[in-house]
N, C-alpha and C positions, 0 to 999 in steps of 0.2 A: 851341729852334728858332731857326734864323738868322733875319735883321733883313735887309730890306730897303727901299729908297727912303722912300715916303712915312710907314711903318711905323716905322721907324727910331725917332722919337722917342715914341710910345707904347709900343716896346719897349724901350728905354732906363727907363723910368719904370715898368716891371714889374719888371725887372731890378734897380733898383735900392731896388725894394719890396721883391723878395724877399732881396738882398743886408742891409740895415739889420732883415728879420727873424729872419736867421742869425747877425748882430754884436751881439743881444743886447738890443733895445729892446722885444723882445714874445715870442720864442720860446724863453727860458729856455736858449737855448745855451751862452751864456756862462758861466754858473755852474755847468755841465758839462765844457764844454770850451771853453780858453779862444782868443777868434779867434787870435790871436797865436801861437800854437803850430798851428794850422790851418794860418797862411798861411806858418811859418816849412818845415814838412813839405810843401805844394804846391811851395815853391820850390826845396826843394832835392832834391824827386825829378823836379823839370825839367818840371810837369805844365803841359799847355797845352791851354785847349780852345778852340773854337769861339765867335764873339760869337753868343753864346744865354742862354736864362731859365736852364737847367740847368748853372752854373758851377761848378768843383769845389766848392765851398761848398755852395752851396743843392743840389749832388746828395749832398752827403756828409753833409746835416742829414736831406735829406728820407730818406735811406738807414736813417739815425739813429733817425730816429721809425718807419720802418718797423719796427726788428728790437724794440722797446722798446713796439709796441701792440700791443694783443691782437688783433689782425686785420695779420697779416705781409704782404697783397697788394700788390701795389706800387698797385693799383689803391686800395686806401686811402691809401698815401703820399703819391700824388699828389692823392687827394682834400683829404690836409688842407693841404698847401701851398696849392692853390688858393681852399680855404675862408681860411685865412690872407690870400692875396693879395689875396681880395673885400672882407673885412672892414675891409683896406688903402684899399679904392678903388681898385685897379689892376685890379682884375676886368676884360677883354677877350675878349670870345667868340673872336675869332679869335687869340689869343695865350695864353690860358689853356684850352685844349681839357682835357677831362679825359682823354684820350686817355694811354696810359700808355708807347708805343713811343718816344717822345723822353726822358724817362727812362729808361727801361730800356738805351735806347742810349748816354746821357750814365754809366750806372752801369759797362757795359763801357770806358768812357777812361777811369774813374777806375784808376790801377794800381793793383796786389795790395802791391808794396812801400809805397807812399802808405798803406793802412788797415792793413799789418802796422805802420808806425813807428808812427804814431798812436795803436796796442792796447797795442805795450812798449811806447811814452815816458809814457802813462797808470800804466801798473803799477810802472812804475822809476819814478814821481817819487810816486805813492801810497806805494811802499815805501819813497822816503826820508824823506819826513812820519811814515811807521810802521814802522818798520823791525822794533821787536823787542819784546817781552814781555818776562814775567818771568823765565821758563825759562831754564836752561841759563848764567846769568849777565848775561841780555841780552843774549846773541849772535843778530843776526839769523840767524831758522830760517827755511827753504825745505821747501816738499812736491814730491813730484813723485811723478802717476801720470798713467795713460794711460784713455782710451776709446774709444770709436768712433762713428760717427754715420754715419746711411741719409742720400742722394740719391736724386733724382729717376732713373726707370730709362732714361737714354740711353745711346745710343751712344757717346757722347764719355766721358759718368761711368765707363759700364763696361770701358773702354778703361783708360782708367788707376786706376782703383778698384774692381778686378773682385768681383765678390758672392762668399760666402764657395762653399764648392767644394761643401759638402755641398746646396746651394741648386739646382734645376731650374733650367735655362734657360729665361727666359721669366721665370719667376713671384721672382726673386728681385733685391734690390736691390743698387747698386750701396755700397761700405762704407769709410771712410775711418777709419782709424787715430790717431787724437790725441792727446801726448802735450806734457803739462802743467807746468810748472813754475809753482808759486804760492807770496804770501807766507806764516806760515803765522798772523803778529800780524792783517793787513788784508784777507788774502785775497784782495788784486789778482794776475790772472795778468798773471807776469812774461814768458814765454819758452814757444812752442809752435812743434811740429814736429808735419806732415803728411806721411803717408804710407800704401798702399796696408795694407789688413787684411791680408795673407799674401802673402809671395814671400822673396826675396831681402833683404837684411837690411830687415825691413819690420816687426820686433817691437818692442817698447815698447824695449828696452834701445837696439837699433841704433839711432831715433831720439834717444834720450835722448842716445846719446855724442857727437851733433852739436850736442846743447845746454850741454854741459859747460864748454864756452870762455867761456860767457856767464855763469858763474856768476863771483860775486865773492870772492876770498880773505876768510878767517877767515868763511864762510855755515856754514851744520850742514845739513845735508839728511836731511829723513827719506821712510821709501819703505818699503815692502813689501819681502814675502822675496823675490820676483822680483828685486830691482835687489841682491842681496845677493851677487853673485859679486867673485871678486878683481880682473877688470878696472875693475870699475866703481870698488871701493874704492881701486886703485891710481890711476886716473885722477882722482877725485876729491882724493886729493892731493897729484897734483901738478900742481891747481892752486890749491891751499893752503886744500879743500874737507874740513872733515870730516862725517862720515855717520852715519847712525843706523841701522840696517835691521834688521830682523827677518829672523833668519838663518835661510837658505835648507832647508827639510825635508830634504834628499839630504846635509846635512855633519852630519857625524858629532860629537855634542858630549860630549868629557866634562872634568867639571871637578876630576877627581884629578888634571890634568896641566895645565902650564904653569906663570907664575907665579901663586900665589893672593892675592888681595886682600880675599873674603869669602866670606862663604857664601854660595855658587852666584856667584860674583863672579871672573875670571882673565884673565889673559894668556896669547894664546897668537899662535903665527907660522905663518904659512901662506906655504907655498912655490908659487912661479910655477909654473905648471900650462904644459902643454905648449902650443907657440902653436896656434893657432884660425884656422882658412883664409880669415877677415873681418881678422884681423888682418896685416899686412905685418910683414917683418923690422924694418924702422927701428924701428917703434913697439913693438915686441916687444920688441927690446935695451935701448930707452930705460925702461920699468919697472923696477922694483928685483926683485931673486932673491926678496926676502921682505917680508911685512908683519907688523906686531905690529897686533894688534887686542885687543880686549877682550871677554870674552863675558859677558852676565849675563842669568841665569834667574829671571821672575817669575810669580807666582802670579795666575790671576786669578782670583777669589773672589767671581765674579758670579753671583748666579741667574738661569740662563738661558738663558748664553755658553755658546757649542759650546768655545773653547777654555780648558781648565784650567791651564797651562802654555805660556811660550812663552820663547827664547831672542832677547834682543837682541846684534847686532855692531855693535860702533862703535866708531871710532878716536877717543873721547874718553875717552884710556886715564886722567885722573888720576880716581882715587876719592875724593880729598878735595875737587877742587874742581866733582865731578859724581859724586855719588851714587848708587849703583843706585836711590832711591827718584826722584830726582830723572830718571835714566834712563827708567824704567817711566812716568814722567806725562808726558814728553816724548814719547813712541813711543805714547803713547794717544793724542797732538793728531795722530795721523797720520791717523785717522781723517776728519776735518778736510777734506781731497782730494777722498774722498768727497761729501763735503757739496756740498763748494761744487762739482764736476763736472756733480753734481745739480740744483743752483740754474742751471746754466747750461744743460744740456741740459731739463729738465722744466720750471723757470721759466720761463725766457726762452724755451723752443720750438726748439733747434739740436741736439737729437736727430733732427728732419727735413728737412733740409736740401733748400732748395724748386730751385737754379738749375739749369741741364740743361746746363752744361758746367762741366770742374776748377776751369778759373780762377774761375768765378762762384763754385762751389760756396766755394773756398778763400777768396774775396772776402765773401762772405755770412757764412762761420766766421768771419773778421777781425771784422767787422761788431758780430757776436755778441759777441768777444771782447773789443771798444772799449766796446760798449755797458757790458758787463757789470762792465768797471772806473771806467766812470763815475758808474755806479751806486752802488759801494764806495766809491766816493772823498765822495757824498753822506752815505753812511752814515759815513762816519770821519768826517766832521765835525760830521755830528749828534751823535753819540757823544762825540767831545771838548766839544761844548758840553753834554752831558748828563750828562759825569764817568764814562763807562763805557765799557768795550773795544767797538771795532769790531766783535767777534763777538759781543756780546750783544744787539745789532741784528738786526732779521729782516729777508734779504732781500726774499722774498716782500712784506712789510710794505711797504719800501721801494718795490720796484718798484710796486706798489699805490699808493703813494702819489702817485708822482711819474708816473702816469698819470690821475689824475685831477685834479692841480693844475697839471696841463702846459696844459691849454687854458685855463684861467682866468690864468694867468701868460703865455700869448700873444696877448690880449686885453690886457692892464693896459697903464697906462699907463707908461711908463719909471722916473718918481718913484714907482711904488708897489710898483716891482720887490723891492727891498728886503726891506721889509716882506713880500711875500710869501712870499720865499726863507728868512726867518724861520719863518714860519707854517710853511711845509714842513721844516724842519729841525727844530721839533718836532712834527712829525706823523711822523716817521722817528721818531724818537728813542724816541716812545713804544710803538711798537711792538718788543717783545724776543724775542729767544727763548727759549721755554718752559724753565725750570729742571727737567731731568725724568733726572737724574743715574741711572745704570743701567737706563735702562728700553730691554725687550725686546720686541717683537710680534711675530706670528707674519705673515710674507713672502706676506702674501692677503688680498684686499679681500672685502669682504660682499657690495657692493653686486653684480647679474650684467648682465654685458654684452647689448644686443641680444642674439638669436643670429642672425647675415647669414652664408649661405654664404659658402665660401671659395674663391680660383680656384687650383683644383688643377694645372689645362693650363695655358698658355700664350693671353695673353687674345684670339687668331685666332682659333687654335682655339673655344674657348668663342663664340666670335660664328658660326663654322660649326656648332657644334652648336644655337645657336638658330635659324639659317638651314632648318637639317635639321626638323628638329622642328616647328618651323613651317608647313614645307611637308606634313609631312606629316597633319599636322592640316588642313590645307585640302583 
């Protein structure tokens, strides 16, 4: 809120309470995210607000704790800023309103580029602290798949995010396409692309190929049969990406033909398929006639798994310095995607996405995004003090933990900060995940939901039919 005349210097003294509890003296920001790369990303996407309590900072912290507690309302976000602010002594009834429309307003100035750098420069600097495992020779491995996430049903959402087609009008949400690239040692998301559920190149892959630039020479990427076509593999490298993918159900495999390297183990060339109407001539010439890839066929001898058999392509054609066995455990961490999509969408809550316009909506996903690698970034270094891989951490754990030792480390005093960030990094640590190697259940809970009717019409309609009904009971 702007600062006027007499006010001026009681809001100065708010301002700069809330300021010193975002730089790290009581809200545990700092060993999150550091100010310094905060203030390095305001200044160079040119952001400028208002002399107000809501500065990009203290809107970008309080944003912070919003997506990171279990009550997402902005009306809690604002509440614990101002609970923060009281326990400061800058409490002000007429300057600390818990009123939430000056955030809310201060959240639309912060731009979408400002919390998209702040998501990658999290994941790119978590990946270069973790870059790689043991796999594959230690070559940093990348995942990448896609999912989707529901918004709020406006007019603006469903404008550019239309609900899927087989969905009633009225009764159906609007649906946004997501598409992921993660590491796959840290599990920081690297690199995400948004776009509409269905239209015009609007599928996992089209996204994906505007992600490709950003990938780094000598990466391995693994992916589903979906991303197993020749553009993707031609493109990938040339940009000196190699790929792992579980090869596509529709091609044809047999391994009496090409060169042989083992059993169920070959080389074989695929010829440039005719161009594709998303594709232009330039970029069409500019691929090679042929690729040489590799195929290799593994057993999977799980009790349980619906798949007996499956066929890996990858252009990690040496067999002596990559394995088929070494193959097969690396296209198993693909699963991996999964997981952590999971931990973002159902942990964190960004399978529902709350804001009723793109940009918010897109802004809230960033949000989600920052959140969720600062989170990782906790846990890898729990983990390095603990002597064990960043994936044997449980998020859940984590997130858990670091919501309960969040208000107690924004209370302490600065000298005991420390020491708390200790206590919490073994309170991470010890929390693992479950060592539970092949296990299967069956895709159904026990537990039975209420049963609440469902709104079949359109929710007008349904208020004229208790209009009717109403009436006529009277």
């Amino acid at each position: 809120m702007v600062c006027h005349g007499r006010r001026k210097v009681s809001c100065d003294q708010v301002r700069a309470s809330a300021q010193s509890l975002v730089r790290g003296d009581g809200a545990g920001l700092r060993e999150l995210l550091a100010p310094d790369r905060v203030a390095a990303a305001v200044a160079a996407e040119g952001v400028k607000f208002i002399d107000c309590l809501y500065t990009p900072v203290v809107t970008l912290w309080t944003f912070l704790c919003q997506v990171l507690g279990p009550d997402r309302s902005c009306r809690a976000a604002v509440a614990k800023l101002l609970a923060l602010l009281g326990v400061r002594g800058a409490a002000d009834d007429d300057l600390c309103h818990p009123d939430t429309g000056p955030y809310c307003k201060a959240r639309q100035r912060l731009p979408e580029s400002l919390l998209s750098r702040l998501a990658r420069e999290s994941g790119a600097d978590l990946h270069r602290r973790y870059p790689a495992g043991k796999l594959l020779g230690g070559r940093p491995v990348k995942l990448v798949d896609g999912t989707t996430v529901s918004m709020a049903d406006t007019k603006e959402n469903q404008a550019e995010y239309p609900q899927p087609a087989p969905q009633k009008p009225g009764l159906g949400f609007p649906m946004m396409r997501v598409v992921a690239v993660l590491s796959l040692h840290c599990a920081a998301v690297l690199e995400v692309a948004f776009g509409p559920y269905a239209g015009k190149q609007a599928g996992e892959t089209s996204l994906f190929r505007t992600l490709i630039g950003r990938l780094s020479p000598g990466d391995v990427l693994l992916a589903d049969r979906y991303y197993a076509s020749f553009w993707t593999i031609a493109m990938l490298l040339a940009a000196g990406v190699d790929s792992l993918f579980r090869q596509h159900q529709k091609r044809k495999v047999d391994f009496r033909t090409g060169v042989r390297l083992g059993h169920d183990d070959h080389l074989v060339t695929l010829k440039k398929p005719a161009r594709p109407k998303w594709m232009d001539r330039a970029a069409y010439d500019a691929l090679p006639a042929e690729l040489t890839v590799r195929e290799v066929r593994v057993g999977v001898a799980v009790k349980g798994f619906r798949v007996k058999w499956l066929v890996i392509v990858t252009t990690l054609l040496d067999a002596d310095l990559y394995t088929k066995d070494e193959i097969a455990r690396a296209f198993r961490c693909r699963w991996h995607a999964e997981l952590d999509l999971r931990s973002i969408k159902r942990t964190m809550g960004m399978s529902v996405l709350r804001c009723h316009t793109p940009e918010m909506v897109r802004k809230e996903a960033w949000m989600h995004l920052l959140a969720y690698n600062l989170v990782r970034a906790v846990m890898a270094e729990a983990a390095a003090r603990a002597g064990v891989e960043p994936r044997e951490v449980s998020f859940a754990g984590a997130l858990q933990t670091l919501d309960a030792l969040a208000p107690v480390m924004r209370l302490a005093d600065a000298a005991d900060l420390p020491r708390l960030w200790d206590v919490l990094l073994a309170a991470v640590a010890a929390h693992r995940v479950g060592n539970r190697p092949d296990r299967y259940e069956p895709r159904a809970v026990k537990r039975r939901a209420k049963p609440i009717a469902l709104l079949t019409v359109p929710r007008e309609q349904a208020r004229k039919r208790l209009t009717r009904s109403a009436a006529k009971k009277s």
